[in-house]
N, C-alpha and C positions, 0 to 999 in steps of 0.2 A: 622869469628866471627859474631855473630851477636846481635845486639843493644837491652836491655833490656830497660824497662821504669824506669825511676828512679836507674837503674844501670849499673853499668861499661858493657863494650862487654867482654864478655865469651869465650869458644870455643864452636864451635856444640857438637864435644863429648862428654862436659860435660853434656851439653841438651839432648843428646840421651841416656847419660850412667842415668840420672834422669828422662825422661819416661819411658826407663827399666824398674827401678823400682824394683832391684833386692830386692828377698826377700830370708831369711833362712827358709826354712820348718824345723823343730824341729822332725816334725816326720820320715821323709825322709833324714833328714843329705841333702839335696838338696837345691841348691841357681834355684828359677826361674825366669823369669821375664815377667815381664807385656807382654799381649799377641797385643796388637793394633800395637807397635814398631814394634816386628817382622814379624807385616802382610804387612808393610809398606816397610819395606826393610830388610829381612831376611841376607844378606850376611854382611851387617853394624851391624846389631847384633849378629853374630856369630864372626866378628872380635872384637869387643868390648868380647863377652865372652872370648877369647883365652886371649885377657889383662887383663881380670878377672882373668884366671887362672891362669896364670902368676905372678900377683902380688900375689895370695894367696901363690904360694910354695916359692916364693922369702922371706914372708914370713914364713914361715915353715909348712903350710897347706898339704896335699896331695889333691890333687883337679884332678878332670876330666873331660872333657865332657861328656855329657849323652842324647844322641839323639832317649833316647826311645822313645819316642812321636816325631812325625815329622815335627808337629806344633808349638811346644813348645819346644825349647833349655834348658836346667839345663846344672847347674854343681852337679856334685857329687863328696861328700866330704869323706875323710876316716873316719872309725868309731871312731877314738882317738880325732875324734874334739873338742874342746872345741867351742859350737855355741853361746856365749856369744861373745867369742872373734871374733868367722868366724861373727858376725853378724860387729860387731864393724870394722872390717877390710873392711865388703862390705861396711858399709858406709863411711869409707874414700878414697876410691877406689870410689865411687860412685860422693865423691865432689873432686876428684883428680885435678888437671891441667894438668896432663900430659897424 
């Protein structure tokens, strides 16, 4: 955990899953995320993506990893998305606790 100013301790994942920074691409059906994180520790942001995508189908999402680019992680979403909703769900997946 560690100590915020003026706020309660946190956990780290929450801090790392919020400089991700996951975003929905609208035109790719794609969730990406910030690139500085995963140049930092690549294997900490590809475990955080698989609890991305986890929570999405738990959800009802079809979601998958998408390691076309080797630099940059996505998820890829099925075409039936509703990305109003996939947006809505990354961001509570994003302020999660758990």
């Amino acid at each position: 955990m560690t100590e915020l100013p003026g706020h309660m301790t946190e956990p780290l994942h929450r801090e790392l899953r919020r400089a991700m920074r996951p975003q929905v691409d609208r035109l790719s059906a794609e969730i990406w995320f910030a690139d500085y994180p995963f140049r930092q520790d690549p294997d900490a942001i590809r475990r955080q993506r698989v609890s991305l995508i986890a929570f999405l189908v738990a959800h009802g999402v079809a979601a998958e990893a998408d390691d076309e680019l080797a630099n940059s992680p996505a998820i890829q979403v099925g075409p039936e998305a509703d990305l109003d909703r996939l947006a809505a769900l990354v961001a509570k997946w994003t302020d999660s606790p758990d």
